[in-house]
Structures are given as C-alpha cells and as structure tokens.
MARBA-3410 file (N, C-alpha, C, O; in Angstrom, 1 decimal):
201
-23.7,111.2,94.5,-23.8,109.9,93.8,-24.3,108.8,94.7,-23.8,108.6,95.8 ~ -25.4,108.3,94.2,-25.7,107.1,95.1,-24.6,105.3,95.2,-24.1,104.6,94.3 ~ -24.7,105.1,96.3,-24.4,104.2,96.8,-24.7,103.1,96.2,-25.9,103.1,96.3 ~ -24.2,101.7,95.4,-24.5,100.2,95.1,-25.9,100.1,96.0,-27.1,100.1,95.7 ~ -25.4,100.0,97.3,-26.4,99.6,98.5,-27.3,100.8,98.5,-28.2,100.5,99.3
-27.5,101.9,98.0,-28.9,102.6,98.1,-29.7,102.3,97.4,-30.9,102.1,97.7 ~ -28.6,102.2,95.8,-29.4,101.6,94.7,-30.2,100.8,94.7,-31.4,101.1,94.5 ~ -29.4,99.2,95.2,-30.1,98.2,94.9,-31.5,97.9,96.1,-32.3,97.0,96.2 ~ -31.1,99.3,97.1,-32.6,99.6,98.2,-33.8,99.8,97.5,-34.9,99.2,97.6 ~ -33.4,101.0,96.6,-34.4,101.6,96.3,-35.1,100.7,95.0,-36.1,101.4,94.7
-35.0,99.9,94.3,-35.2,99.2,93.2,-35.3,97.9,93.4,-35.5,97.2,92.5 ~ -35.1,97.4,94.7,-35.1,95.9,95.5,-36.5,95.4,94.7,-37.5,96.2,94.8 ~ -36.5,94.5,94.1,-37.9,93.8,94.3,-39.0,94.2,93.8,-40.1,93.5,94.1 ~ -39.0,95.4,92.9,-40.1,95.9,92.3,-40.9,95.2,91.7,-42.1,95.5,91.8 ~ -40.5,93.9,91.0,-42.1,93.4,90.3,-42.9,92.8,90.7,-43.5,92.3,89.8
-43.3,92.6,92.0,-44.0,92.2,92.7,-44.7,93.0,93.7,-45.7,92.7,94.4 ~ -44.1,94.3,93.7,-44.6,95.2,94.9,-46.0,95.2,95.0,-46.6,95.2,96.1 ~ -46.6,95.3,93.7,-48.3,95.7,93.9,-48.9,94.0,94.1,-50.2,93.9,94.1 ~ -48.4,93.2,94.1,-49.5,91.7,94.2,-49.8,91.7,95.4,-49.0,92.3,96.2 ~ -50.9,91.3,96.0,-50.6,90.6,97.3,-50.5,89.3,97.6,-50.8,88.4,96.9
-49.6,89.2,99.2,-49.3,88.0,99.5,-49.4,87.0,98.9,-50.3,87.5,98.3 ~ -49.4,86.0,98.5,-49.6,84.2,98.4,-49.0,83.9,99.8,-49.7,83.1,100.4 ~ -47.8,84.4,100.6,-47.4,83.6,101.7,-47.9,83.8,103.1,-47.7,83.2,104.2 ~ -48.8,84.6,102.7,-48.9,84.9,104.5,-48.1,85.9,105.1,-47.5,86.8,104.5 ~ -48.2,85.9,106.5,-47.3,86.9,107.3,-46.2,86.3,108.2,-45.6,87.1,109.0
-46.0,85.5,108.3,-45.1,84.6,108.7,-43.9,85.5,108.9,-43.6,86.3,108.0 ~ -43.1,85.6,110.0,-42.0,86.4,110.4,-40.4,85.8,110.0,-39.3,86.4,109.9 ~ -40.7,84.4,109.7,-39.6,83.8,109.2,-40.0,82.6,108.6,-40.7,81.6,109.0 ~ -39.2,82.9,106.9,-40.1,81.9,105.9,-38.8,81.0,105.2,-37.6,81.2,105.2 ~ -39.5,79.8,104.7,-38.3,79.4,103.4,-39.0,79.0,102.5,-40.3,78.9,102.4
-37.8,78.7,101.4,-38.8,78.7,100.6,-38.3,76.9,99.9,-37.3,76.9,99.1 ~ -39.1,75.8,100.1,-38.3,74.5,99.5,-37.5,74.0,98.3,-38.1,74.0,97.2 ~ -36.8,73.8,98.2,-35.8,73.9,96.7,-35.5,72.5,96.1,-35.2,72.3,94.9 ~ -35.7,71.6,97.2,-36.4,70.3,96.0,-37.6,69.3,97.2,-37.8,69.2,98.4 ~ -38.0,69.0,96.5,-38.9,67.9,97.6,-38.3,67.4,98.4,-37.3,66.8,98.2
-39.2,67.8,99.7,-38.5,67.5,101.3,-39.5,66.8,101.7,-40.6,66.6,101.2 ~ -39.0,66.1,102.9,-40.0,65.3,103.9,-40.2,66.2,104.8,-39.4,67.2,104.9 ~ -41.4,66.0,105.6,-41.3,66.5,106.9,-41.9,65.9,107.8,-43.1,65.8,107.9 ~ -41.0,65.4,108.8,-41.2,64.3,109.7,-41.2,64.4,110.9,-40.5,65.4,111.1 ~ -42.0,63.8,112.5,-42.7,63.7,113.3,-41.6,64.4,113.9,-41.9,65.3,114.7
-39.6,64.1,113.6,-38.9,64.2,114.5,-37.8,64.7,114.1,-37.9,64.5,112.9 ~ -36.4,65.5,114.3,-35.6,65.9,113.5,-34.4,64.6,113.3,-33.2,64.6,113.7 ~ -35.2,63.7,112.6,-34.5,62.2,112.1,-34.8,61.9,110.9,-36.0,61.8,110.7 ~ -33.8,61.8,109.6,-34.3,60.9,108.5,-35.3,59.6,108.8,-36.0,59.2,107.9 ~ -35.3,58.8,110.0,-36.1,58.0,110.1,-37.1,57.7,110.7,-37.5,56.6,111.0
-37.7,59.2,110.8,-38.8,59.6,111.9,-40.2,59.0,110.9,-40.2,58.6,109.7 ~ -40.8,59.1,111.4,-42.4,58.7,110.5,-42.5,60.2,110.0,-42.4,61.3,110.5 ~ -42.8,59.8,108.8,-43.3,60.9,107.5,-44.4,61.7,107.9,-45.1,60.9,108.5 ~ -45.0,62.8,107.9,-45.8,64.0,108.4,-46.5,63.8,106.9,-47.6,63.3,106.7 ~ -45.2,64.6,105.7,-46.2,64.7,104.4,-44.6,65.3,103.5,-43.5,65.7,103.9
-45.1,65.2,102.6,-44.1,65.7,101.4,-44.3,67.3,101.1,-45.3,67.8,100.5 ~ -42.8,68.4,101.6,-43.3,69.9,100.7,-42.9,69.1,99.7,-42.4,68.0,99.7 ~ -43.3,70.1,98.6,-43.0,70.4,96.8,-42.2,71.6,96.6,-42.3,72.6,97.3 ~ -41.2,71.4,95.8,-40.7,72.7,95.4,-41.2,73.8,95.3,-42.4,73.7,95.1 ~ -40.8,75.0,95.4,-40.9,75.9,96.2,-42.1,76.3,96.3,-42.7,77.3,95.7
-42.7,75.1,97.5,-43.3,75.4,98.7,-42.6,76.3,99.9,-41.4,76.2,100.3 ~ -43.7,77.1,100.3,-43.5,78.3,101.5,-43.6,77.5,102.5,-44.6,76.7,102.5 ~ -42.6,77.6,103.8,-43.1,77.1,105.4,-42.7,78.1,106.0,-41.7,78.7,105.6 ~ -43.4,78.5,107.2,-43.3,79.1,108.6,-42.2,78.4,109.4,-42.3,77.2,109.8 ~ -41.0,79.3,109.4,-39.7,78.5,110.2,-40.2,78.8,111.8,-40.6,80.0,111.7
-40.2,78.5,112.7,-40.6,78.3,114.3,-39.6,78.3,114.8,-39.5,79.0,115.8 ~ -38.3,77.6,114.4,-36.9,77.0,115.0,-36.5,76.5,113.9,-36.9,76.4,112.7 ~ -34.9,76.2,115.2,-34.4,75.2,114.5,-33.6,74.2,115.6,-33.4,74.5,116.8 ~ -33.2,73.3,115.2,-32.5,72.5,116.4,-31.8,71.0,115.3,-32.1,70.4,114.3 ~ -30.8,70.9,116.5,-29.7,69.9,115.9,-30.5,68.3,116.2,-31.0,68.0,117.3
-30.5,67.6,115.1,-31.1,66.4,115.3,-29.5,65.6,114.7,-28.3,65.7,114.8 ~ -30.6,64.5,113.9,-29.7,63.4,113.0,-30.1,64.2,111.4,-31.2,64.6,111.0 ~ -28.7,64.1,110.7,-28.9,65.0,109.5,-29.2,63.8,108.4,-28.7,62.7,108.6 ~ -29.8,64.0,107.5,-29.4,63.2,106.3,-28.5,63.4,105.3,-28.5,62.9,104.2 ~ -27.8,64.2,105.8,-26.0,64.4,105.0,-25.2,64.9,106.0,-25.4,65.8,106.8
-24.1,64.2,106.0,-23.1,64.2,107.1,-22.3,65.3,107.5,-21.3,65.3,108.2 ~ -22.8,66.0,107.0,-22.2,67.7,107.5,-23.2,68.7,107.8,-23.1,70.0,107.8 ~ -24.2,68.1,108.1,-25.2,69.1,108.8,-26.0,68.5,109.4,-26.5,67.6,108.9 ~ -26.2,68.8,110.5,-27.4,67.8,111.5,-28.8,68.9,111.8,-29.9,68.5,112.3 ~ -28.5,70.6,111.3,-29.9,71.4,111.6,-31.2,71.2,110.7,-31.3,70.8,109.5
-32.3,71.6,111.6,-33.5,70.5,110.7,-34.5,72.2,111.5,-34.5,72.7,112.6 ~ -35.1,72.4,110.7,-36.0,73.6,111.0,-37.6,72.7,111.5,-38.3,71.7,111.1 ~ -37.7,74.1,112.8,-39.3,73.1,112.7,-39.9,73.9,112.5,-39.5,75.1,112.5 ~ -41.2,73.4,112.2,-42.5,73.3,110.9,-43.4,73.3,111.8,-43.2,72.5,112.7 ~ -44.8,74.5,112.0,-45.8,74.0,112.9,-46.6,72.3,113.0,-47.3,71.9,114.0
-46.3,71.5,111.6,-46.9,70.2,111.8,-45.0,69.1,111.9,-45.0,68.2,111.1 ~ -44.1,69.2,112.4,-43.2,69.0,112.4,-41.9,69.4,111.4,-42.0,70.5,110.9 ~ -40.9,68.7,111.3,-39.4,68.8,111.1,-39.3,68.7,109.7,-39.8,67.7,109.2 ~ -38.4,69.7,108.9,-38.1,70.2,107.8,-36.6,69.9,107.6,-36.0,70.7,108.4 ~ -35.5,69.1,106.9,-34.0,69.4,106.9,-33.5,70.6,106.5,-33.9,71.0,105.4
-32.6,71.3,107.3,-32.4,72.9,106.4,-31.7,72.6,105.3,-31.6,73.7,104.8 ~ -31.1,71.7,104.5,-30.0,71.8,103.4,-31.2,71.7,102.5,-30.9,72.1,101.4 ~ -32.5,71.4,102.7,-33.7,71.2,101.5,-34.1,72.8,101.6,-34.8,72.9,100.6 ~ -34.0,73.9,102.2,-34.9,74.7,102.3,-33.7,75.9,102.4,-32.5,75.7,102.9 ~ -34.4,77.2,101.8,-33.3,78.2,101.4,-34.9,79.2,102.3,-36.1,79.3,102.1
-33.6,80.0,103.4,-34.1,80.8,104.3,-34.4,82.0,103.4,-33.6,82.3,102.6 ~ -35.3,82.7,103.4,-35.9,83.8,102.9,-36.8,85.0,103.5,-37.4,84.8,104.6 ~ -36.8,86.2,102.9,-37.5,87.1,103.6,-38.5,87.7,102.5,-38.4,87.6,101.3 ~ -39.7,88.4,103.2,-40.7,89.1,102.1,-41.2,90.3,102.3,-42.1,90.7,103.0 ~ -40.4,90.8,101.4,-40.3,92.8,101.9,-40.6,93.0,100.3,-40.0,92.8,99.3
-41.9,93.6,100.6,-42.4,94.8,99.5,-42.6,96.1,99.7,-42.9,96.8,100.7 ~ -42.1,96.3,97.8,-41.0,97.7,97.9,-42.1,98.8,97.1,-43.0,98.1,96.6 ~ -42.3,100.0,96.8,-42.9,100.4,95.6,-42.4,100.2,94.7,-41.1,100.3,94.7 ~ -43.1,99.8,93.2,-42.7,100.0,92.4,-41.7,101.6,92.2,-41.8,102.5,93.0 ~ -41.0,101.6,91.1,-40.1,102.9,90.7,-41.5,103.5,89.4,-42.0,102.7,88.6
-41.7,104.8,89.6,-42.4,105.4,88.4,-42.1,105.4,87.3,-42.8,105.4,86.3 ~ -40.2,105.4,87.5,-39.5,106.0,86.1,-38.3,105.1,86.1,-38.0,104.7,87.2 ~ -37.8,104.8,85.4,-36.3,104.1,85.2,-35.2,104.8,84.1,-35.5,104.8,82.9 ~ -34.4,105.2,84.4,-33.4,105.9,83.9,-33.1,105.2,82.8,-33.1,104.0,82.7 ~ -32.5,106.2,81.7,-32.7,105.1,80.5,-31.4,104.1,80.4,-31.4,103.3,79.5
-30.3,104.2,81.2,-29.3,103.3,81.8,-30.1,102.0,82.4,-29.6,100.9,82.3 ~ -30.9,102.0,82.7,-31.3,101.0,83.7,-31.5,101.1,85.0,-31.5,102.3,85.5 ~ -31.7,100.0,85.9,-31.3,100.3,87.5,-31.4,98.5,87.8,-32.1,97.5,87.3 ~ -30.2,98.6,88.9,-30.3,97.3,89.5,-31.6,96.8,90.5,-32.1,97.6,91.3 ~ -32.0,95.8,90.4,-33.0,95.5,91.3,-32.6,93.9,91.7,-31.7,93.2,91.2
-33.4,93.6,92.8,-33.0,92.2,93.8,-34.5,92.0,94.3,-35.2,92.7,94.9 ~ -34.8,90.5,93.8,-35.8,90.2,94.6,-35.6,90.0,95.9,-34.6,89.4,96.4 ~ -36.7,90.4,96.8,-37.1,90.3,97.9,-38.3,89.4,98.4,-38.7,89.4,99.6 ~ -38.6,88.8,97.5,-39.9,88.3,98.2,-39.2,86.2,98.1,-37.9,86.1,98.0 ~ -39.8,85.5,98.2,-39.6,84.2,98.5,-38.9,83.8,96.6,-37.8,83.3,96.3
-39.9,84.1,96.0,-39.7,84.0,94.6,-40.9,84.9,93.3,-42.0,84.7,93.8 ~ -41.0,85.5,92.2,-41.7,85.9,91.4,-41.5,85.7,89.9,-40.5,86.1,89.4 ~ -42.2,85.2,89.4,-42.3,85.0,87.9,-42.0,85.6,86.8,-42.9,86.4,86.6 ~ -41.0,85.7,85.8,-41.4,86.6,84.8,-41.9,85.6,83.7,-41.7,84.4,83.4 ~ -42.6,86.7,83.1,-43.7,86.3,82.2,-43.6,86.9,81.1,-43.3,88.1,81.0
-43.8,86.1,80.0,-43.3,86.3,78.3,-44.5,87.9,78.3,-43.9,88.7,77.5 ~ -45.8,88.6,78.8,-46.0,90.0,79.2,-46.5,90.0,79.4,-47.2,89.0,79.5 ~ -47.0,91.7,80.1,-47.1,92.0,81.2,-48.9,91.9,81.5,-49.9,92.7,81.5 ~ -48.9,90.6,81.7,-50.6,90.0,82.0,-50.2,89.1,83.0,-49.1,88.4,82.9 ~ -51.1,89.1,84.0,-51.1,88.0,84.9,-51.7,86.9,84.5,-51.7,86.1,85.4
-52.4,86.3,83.2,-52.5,85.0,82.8,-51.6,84.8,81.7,-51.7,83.7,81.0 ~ -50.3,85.8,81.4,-49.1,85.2,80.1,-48.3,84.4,80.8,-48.2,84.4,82.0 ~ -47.7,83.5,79.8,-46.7,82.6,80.1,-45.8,82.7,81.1,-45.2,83.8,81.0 ~ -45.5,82.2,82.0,-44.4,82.3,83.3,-43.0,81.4,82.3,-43.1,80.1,82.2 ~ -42.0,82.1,81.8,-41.3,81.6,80.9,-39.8,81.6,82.2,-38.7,81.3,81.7
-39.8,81.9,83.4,-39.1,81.4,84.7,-39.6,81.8,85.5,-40.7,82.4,85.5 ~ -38.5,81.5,86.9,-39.1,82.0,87.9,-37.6,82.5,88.4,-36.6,81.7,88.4 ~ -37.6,83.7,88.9,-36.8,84.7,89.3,-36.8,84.2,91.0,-37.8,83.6,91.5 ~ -35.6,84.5,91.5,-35.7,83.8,93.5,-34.9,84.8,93.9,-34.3,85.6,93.3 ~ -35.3,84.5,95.7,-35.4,85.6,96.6,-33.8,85.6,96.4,-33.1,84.6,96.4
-33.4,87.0,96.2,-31.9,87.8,96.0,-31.6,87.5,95.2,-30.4,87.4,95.2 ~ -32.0,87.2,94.3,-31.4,87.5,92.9,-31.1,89.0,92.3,-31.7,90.0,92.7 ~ -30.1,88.8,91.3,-30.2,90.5,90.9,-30.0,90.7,89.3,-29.3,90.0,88.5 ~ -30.6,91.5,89.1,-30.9,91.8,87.7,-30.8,93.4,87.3,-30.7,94.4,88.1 ~ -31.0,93.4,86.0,-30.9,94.8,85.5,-32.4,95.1,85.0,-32.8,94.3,84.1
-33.1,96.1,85.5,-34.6,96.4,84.9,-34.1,97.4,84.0,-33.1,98.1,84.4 ~ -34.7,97.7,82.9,-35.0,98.4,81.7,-36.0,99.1,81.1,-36.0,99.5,79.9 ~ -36.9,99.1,82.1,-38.4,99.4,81.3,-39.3,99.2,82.7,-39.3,98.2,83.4 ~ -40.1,100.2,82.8,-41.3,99.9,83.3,-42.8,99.6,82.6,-43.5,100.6,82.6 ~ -43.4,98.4,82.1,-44.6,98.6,81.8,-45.7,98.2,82.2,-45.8,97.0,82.6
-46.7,98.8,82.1,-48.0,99.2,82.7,-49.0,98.0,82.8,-49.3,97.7,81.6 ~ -49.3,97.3,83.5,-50.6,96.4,83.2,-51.6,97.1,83.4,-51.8,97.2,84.6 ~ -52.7,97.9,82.4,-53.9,98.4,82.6,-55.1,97.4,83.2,-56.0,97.8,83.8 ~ -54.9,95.6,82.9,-56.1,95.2,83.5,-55.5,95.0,85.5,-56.2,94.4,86.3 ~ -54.7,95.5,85.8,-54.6,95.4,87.3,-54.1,96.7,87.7,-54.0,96.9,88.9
-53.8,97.7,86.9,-53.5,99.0,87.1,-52.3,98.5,88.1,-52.3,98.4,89.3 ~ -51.8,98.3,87.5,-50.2,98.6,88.7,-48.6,98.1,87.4,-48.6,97.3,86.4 ~ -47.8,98.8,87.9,-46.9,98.2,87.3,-45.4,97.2,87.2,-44.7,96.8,88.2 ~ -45.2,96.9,86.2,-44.3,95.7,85.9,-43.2,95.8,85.7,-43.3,96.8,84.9 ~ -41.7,95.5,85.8,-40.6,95.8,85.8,-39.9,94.6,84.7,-40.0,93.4,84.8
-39.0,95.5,83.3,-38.9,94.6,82.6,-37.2,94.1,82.5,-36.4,95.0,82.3 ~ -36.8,92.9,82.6,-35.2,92.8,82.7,-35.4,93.2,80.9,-36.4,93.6,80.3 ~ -34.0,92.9,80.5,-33.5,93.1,79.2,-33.5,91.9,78.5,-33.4,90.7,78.8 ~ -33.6,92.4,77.6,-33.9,91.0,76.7,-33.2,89.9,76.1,-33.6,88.8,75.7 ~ -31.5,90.4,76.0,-30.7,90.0,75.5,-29.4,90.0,76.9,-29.2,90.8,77.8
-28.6,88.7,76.6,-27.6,88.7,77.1,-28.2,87.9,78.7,-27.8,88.2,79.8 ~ -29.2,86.8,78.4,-29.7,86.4,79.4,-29.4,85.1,79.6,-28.9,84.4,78.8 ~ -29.9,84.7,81.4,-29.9,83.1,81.2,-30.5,83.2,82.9,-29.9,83.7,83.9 ~ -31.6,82.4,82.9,-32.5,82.2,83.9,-31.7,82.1,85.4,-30.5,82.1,85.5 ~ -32.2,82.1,86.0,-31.4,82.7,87.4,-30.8,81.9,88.2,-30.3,82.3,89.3
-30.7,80.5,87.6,-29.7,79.3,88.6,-28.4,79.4,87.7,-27.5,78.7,88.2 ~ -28.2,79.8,86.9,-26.9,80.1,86.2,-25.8,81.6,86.8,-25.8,82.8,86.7 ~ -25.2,80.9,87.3,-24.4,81.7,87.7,-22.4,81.7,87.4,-21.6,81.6,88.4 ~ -22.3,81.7,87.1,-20.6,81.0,86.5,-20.0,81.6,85.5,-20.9,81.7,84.7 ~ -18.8,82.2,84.9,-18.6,82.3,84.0,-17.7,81.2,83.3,-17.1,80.3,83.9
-17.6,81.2,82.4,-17.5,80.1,81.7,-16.1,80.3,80.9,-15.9,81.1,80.0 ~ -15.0,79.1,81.4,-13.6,79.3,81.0,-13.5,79.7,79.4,-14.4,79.6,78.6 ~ -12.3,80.1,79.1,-12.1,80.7,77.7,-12.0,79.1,76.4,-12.3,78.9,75.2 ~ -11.7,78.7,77.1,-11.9,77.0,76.0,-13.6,77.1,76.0,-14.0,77.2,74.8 ~ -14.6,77.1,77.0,-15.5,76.5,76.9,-16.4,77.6,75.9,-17.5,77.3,75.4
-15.6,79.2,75.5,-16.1,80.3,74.6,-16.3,79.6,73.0,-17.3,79.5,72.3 ~ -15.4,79.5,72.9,-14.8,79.6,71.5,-14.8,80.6,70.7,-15.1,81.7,71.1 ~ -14.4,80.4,69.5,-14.4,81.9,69.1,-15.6,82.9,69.2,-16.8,82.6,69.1 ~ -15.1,84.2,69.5,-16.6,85.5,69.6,-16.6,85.5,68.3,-15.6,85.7,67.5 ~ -17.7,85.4,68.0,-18.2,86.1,66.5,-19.7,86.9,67.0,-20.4,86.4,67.9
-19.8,88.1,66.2,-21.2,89.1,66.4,-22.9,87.5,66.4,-24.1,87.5,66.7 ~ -22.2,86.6,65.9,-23.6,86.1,65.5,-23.5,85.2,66.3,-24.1,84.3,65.8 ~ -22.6,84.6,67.9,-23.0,83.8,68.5,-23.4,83.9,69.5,-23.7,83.0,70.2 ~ -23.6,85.5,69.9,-24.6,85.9,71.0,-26.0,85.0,71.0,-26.6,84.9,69.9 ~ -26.4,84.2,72.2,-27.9,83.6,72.6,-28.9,84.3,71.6,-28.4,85.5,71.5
-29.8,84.3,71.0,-30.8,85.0,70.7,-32.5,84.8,72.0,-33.2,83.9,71.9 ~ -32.6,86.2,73.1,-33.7,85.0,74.0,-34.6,86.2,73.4,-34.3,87.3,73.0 ~ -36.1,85.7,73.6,-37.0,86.6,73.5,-38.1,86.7,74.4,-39.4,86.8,74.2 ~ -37.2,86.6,75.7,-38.2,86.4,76.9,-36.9,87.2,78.2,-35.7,87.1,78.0 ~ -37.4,87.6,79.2,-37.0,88.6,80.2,-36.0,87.6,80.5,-36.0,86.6,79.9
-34.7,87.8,81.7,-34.4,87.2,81.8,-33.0,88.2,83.3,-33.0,89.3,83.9 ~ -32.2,87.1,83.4,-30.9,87.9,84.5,-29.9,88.2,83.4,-29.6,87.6,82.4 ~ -29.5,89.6,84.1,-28.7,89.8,82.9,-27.4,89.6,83.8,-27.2,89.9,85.0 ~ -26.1,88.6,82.5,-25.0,88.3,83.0,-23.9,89.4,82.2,-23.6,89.5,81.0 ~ -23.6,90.2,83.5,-22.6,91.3,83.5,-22.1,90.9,82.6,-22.0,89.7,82.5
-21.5,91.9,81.5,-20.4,91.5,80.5,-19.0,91.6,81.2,-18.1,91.5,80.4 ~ -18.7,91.9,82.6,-17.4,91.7,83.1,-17.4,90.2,83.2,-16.2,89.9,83.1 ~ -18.0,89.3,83.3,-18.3,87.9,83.4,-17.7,87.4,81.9,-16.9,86.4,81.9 ~ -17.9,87.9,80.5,-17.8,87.2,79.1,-16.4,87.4,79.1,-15.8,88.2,79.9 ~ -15.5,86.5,78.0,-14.3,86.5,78.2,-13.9,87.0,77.0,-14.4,86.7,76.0
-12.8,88.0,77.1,-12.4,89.4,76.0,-11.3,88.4,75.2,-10.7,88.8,74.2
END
C-alpha cells in the first residue's frame, strides 16, 4: 500500500510539469503576496529601489535582521537590487514532476510545487485562467486531459465541492444551515477540493 507521502510524491505538481520556466533558475525563490517595496536598506524608511506586484518572482540571496514594518518581525530578505520584507513574501520552491499517464478512477492527491500555476476554464493555453492554484497547495486530480495543440498533458481537479485555494476553514454548524441536496455550490470551473471530513454531518 502506498504511503500519503509517496502519494502525494508521485502526483506533486503535475500540471505544470511540461511548461517551461517563467522563473528562472534561481536556487531560492518567493513568490510576493501583496505589493512590497524594495528598498536601498533593510528599513521601512530606506529610499524606495521599486515596487514587486503580486505574485511577482524574486531570487532570495539572504536574509538579515533590520527594522521591521510590523512589530514582530524585523527579517527582510535581500534582493539582488536590494531589501524585500519577509512577512510580504511567501518562501517557495520549483520542482517539476512528470506528468502521471493514467489516473485511477478514485483520483490521486497532487500538491503544487512550482511558485504558483493557473487553472483554466480548458485545457488551452489561451482559455480563461478562472484562478490561480499556489505553491503547496493540495488538491484531488480526476482526469487527465490531453492538449493536442502543445502535446503534453493537463491535470483536471473536480468540478464540484470547490472553492479557490485561499479558502481554507471549515465553517461552524450555525454558519451551515440546514443541508438540503440543492445547497451544494454549483462551480463549473476546476477548483480545490474541500475534504468532505471538513462539511458538517
């Protein structure tokens, strides 16, 4: 019987395995999670360098204790053109996996691995990016399908019982209300699927 942790090895990260890079080779990356400064020095009051953008990629070099701009953290990562705050920037790694040929008709767990990757209302690289999936996230794939104009393939979450990947919570029994068959979400786009040990019986 395989292991959780073999599992989610072997299935890490699949939908992105055949793209190449956007980031580079960088041996240690983040990835920005809201607009950050990055400044000459590791000080909120240092002279401004330039503004990342949400999730913007940087090459982490270091890190070192300055002056923080929130009172419980003073580490500030440096940046080949200077200083980054770490509470703005979520540390990440970018390991591509093979795709899986086959998916058992159970499913299989997968975890992205790369900084971040898109799912897309289908499986075309100019369809709708209807979210964006982030590094360790985990989901249930259900399907593999084929994009013939890039020959490589795509890994499909489930369609139902979803909610985009910053949701994470279950949600007290007051905030349910009654289950009825017809108050299941209706989504019709890929999505994280939230364990039904999570819903409340």
């Amino acid at each position: 019987m395989t292991s959780r942790r073999d599992f989610l090895k072997l299935s890490a990260a699949s939908l992105a395995a055949a793209l190449p890079s956007p980031f580079g080779g960088a041996v240690r990356l983040g990835r920005v999670t809201t607009e950050a400064a990055v400044r000459q020095l590791p000080n909120p009051d240092s002279r401004l360098i330039r503004t990342a953008k949400q999730d913007d990629i940087v090459s982490i070099l270091g890190e070192l204790t300055g002056i923080g701009e929130l009172s419980h953290n003073s580490i500030w990562f440096t940046l080949a053109d200077g200083y980054i705050y770490s509470s703005w920037v979520q540390p990440v790694e970018q390991v591509f996996n093979l795709p899986l040929i086959a998916i058992p008709a159970t499913g299989v767990w997968a975890e992205v691995s790369l900084p971040f990757t898109d799912a897309r209302s289908e499986p075309r690289e100019d369809a709708e990016i209807v979210y964006r999936l982030y590094y360790s996230a985990i989901f249930q794939v259900v399907a593999r399908v084929d994009d013939a104009a890039r020959g490589c393939g795509q890994h499909t979450p489930p369609d139902d019982r979803c909610r985009p990947a910053g949701i994470y919570r279950a949600p007290a029994r007051d905030q349910l209300g009654r289950r009825g068959g017809d108050r299941r979400p209706q989504r019709r786009h890929p999505g994280v699927r939230i364990d039904a040990r999570l819903r409340s019986e």
